[in-house]
C-alpha positions as MATLAB code, in Angstrom:
seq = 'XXXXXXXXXXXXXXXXXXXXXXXXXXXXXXXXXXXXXXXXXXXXXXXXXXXXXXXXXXXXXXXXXXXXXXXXXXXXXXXXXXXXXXXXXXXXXXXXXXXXXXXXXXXXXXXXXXXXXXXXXXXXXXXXXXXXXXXXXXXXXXXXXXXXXXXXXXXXXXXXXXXXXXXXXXXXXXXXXXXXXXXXXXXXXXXXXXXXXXXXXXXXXXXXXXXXXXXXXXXXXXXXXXXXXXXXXXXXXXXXXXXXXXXXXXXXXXXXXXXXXXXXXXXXXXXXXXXXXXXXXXXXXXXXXXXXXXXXXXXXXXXXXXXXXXXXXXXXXXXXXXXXXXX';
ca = [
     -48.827    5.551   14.878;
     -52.241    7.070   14.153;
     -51.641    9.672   11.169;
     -53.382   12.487   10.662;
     -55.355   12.705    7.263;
     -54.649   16.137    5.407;
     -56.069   17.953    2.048;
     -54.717   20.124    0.133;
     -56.217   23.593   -1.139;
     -53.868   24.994   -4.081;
     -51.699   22.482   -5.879;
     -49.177   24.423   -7.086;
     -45.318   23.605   -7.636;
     -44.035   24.161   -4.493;
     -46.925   23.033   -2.562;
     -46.175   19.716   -4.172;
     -42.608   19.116   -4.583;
     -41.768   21.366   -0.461;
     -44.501   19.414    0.923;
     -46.533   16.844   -0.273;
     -43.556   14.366   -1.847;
     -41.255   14.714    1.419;
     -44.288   14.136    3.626;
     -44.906   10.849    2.211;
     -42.065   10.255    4.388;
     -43.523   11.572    7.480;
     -45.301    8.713    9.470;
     -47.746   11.706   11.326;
     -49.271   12.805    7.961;
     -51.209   10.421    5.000;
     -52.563   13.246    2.316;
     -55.905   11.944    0.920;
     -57.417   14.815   -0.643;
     -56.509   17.999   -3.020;
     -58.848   20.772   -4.313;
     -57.272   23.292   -6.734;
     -59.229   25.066   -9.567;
     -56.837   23.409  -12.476;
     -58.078   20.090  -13.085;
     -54.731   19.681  -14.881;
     -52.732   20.833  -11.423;
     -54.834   18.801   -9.560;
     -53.794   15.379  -11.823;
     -50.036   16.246  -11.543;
     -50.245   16.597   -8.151;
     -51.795   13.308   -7.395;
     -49.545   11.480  -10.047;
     -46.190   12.395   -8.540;
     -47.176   11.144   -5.334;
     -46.797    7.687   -3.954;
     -50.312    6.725   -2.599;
     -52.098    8.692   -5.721;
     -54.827    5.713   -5.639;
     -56.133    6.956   -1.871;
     -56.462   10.870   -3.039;
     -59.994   12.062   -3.640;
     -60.329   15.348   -5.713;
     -62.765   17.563   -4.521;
     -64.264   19.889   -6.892;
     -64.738   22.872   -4.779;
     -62.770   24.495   -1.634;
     -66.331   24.135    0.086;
     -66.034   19.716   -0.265;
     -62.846   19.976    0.651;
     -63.296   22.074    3.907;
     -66.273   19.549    4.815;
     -64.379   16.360    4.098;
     -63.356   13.938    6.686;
     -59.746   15.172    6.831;
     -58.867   16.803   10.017;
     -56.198   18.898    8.470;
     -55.399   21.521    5.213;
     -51.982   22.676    4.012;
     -52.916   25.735    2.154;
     -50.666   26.809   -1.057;
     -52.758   28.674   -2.894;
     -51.641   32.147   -4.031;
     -51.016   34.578   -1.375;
     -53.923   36.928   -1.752;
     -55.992   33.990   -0.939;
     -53.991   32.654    1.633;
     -56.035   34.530    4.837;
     -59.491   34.048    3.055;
     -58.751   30.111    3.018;
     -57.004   29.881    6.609;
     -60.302   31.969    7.856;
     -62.556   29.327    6.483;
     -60.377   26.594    7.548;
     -60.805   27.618   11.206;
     -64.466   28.151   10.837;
     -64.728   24.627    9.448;
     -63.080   23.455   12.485;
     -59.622   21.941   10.637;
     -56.130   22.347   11.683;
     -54.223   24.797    9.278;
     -50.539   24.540    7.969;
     -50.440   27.882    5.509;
     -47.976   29.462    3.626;
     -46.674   32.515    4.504;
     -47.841   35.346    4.440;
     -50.527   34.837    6.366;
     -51.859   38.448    5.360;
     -51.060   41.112    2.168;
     -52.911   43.974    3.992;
     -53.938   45.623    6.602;
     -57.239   45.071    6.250;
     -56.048   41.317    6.536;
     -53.947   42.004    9.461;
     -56.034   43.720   11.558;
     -58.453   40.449   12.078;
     -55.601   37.747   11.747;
     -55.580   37.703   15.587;
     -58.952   36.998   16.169;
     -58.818   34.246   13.797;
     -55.593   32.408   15.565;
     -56.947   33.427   18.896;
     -60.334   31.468   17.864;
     -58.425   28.646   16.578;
     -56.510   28.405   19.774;
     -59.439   28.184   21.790;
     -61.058   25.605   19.525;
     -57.987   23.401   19.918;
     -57.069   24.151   16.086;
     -53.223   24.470   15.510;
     -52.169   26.882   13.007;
     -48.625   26.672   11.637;
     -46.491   28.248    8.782;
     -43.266   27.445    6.765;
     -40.702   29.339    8.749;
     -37.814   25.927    7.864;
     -34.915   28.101    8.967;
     -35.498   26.679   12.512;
     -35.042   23.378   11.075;
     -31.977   24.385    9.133;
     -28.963   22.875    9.733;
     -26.267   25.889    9.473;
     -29.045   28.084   11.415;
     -29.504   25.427   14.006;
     -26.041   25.411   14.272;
     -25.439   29.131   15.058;
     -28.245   29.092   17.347;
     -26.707   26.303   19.662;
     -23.174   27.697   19.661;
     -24.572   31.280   20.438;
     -23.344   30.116   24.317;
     -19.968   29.587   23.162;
     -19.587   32.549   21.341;
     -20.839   34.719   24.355;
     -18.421   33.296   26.195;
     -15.659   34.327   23.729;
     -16.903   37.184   22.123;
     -19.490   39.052   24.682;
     -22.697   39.946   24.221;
     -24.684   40.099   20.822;
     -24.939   43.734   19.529;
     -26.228   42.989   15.533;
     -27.534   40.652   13.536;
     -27.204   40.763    9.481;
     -28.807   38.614    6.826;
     -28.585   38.341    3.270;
     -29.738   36.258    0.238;
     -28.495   36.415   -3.256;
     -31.521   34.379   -5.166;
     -32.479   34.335   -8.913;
     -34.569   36.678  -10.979;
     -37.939   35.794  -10.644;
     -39.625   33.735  -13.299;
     -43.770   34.336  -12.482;
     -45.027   37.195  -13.250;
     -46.884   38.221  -10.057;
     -43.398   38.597   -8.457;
     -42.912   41.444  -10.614;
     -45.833   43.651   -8.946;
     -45.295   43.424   -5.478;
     -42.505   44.180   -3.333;
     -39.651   41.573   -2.103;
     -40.035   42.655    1.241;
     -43.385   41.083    1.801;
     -42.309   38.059    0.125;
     -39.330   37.545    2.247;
     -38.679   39.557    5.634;
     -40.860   37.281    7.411;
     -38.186   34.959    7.389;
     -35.744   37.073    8.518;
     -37.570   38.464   11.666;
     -38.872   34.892   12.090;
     -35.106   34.080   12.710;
     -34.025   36.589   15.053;
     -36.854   35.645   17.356;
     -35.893   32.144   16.603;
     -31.811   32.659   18.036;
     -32.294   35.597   20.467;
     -36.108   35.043   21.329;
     -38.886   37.950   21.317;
     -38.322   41.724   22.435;
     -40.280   44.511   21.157;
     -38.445   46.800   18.226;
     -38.302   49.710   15.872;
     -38.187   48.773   12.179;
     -37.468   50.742    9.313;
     -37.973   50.056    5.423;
     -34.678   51.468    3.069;
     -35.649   50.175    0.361;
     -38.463   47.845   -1.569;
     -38.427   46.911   -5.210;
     -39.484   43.417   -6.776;
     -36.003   42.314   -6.788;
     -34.802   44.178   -3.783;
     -35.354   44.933   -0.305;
     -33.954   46.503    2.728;
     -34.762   46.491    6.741;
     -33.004   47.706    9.599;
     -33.762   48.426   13.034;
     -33.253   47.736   16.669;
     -34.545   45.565   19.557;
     -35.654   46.882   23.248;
     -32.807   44.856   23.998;
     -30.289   46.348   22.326;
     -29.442   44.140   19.761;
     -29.848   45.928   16.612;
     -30.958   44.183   13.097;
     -30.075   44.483    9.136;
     -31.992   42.525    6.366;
     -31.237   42.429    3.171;
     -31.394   40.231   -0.219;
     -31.821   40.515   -3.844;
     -32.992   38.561   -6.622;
     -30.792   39.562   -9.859;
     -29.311   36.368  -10.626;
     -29.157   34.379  -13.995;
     -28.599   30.510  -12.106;
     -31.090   29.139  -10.015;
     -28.823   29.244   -6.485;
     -29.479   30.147   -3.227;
     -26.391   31.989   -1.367;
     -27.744   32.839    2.183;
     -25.312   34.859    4.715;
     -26.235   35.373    8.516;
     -23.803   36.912   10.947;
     -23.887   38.242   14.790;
     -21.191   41.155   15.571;
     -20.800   40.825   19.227;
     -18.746   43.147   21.573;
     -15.419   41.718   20.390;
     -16.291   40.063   17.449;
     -18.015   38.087   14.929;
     -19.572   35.230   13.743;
     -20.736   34.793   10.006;
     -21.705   31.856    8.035;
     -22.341   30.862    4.698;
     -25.611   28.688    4.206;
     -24.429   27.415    0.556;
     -21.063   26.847    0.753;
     -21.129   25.504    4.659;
     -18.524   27.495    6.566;
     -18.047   30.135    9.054;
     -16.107   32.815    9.871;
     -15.408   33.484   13.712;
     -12.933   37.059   14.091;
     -12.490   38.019   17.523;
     -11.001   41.327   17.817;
      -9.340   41.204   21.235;
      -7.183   38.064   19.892;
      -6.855   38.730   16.578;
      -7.244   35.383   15.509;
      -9.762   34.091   12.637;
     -11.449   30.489   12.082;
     -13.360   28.950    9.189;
     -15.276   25.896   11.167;
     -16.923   23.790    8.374;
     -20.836   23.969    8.930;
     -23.510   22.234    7.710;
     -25.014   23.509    4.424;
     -28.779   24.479    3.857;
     -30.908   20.880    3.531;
     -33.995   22.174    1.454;
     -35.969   18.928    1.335;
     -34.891   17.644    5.355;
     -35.878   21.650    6.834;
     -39.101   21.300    5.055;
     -40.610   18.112    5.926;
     -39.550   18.915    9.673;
     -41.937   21.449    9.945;
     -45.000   19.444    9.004;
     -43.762   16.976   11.052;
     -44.083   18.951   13.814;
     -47.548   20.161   12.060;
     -48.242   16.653   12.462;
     -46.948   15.704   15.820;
     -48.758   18.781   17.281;
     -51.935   18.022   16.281;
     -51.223   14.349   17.702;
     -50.083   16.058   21.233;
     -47.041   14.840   21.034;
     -45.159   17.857   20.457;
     -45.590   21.818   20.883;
     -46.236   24.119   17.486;
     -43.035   25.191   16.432;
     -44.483   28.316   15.896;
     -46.175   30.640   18.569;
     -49.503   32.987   17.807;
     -46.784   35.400   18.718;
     -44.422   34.060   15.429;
     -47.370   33.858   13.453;
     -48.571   37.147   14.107;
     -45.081   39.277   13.926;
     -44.002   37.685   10.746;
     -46.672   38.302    8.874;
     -47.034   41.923   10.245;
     -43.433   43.089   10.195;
     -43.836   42.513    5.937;
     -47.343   43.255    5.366;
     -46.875   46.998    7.733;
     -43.744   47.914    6.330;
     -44.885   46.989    2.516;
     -47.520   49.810    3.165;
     -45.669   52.421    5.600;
     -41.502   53.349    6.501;
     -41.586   52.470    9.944;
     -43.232   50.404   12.897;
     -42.918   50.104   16.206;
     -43.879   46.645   17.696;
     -44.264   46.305   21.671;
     -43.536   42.878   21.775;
     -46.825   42.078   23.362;
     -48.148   38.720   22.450;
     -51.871   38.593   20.803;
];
């Protein structure tokens, strides 16, 4: 199979163990160049991966953007994260970026002409949104069916996360919700698909956040998480209350609970449990396989566009009101 040569622009920790040591596995991808301003970064990177003799360092973000590769993953810190996808489109190369895409408005207000010009150049543009890849999600997702069936229709949809106190000290000056309801919204969209909505910010601290609201379909929403813990764990909770019922399931510990109210009865299916390292390298596998043509982005403009704006619009204001027109 032809594989698609990539670079790298920011060589930070997760950059390298979330991406470039599970893609090694990935037969659409062969990484054969970094750029990051740490020399010291840049020779960790390329040491803990397995073809390290076939990576060229490029000393600027300039080289890098003019190199041969047809492809950047860019994990550089978030400010810089629309400044580098920008330039990647303008130097013609197929983007996978880390979310956000955008930390303000300014930022936001021209992120559509920049995917809309790498759409008509043929340039796909994709993001880290592994929930859709995750087993326990995927599971809820393709029982939803079932539970309509059972249960009626979907009327609300909570999440929550339970993470550990953050250890960097940028994390500290910025809100959680920016960091992390792009997920969440990415997720609704991903098990009930797109409607327009009304969205309103409770609360925002580093370590906290709140966001509820409701669709033009009715289904309402609830977001939530914190990040107060001593131990390096990830509890995750997602659960649908339908008409007469619920489903809920636990990411970490791999169950669910199914109530439905009419019955009375209550199940705790086994389900699978969060795979970090598996949800990961499926979406740049499907970076990969889209830029081959052998598979659709995972993620729409439309995704890419509502993610980012949901946490970079309600970071700055209480309340927004999205149409649910595509860009």
């Amino acid at each position: 199979m032809e594989k698609i040569q990539y670079g790298v622009i920011g060589c930070g920790e997760h950059a390298l163990q979330s991406h470039a040591v599970p893609n090694e596995h990935i037969a659409e991808l062969a990484l054969t160049g970094v750029f990051d301003l740490s020399e010291e970064r840049m020779h960790r990177f390329v040491s803990e991966v397995g073809n390290a003799n076939t990576i060229q360092r490029f000393a600027t973000r300039e080289e890098i953007l003019n190199s041969t590769n047809s492809a950047v993953l860019i994990g550089t810190p978030d400010e810089f994260h629309f400044d580098d996808l920008a330039a990647a489109v303008q130097a013609g190369k197929h983007a996978f970026i880390e979310k956000p895409l955008a930390v303000n408005a300014t930022q936001l207000e021209t992120l559509p002409d920049i995917l809309k010009t790498a759409s008509q150049n043929g340039l796909i543009v994709s993001s880290c949104h592994p929930r859709r890849y995750d087993p326990p999600y995927v599971w809820l997702k393709n029982h939803l069916p079932e539970f309509r069936d059972t249960l009626g229709e979907p009327l609300q949809i909570k999440t929550d996360f339970s993470y550990h106190k953050p250890v960097r000290d940028w994390k500290h000056d910025r809100g959680l919700l920016l960091d992390h309801a792009n997920h969440e919204i990415d997720l609704v969209n991903f098990v009930f698909g797109h409607s327009g909505f009304d969205a309103t910010r409770l609360t925002d601290s580093y370590d906290r956040y709140q966001v509820a609201g409701i669709r033009d379909d009715g289904i309402s929403f609830d977001f939530s998480g914190t990040r107060r813990l001593n131990a390096k764990v990830y509890p995750e909770w997602a659960g649908i209350r339908f008409e007469a019922g619920e489903v809920t399931i636990d990411t970490h510990k791999g169950f669910a609970r199914i109530a439905n109210h009419e019955t009375g009865k209550e199940s705790q299916p086994p389900v699978p449990v969060t795979a970090y390292e598996e949800r990961g390298a499926a979406t740049m596998q499907n970076f990969g396989r889209a830029i081959l043509g052998l598979a659709e982005p995972y993620l729409s403009t439309q995704d890419l566009y509502v993610n980012t704006a949901l946490s970079v619009i309600l970071s700055n204001q209480k309340t927004w009101r999205y149409d649910g027109v595509n860009i």
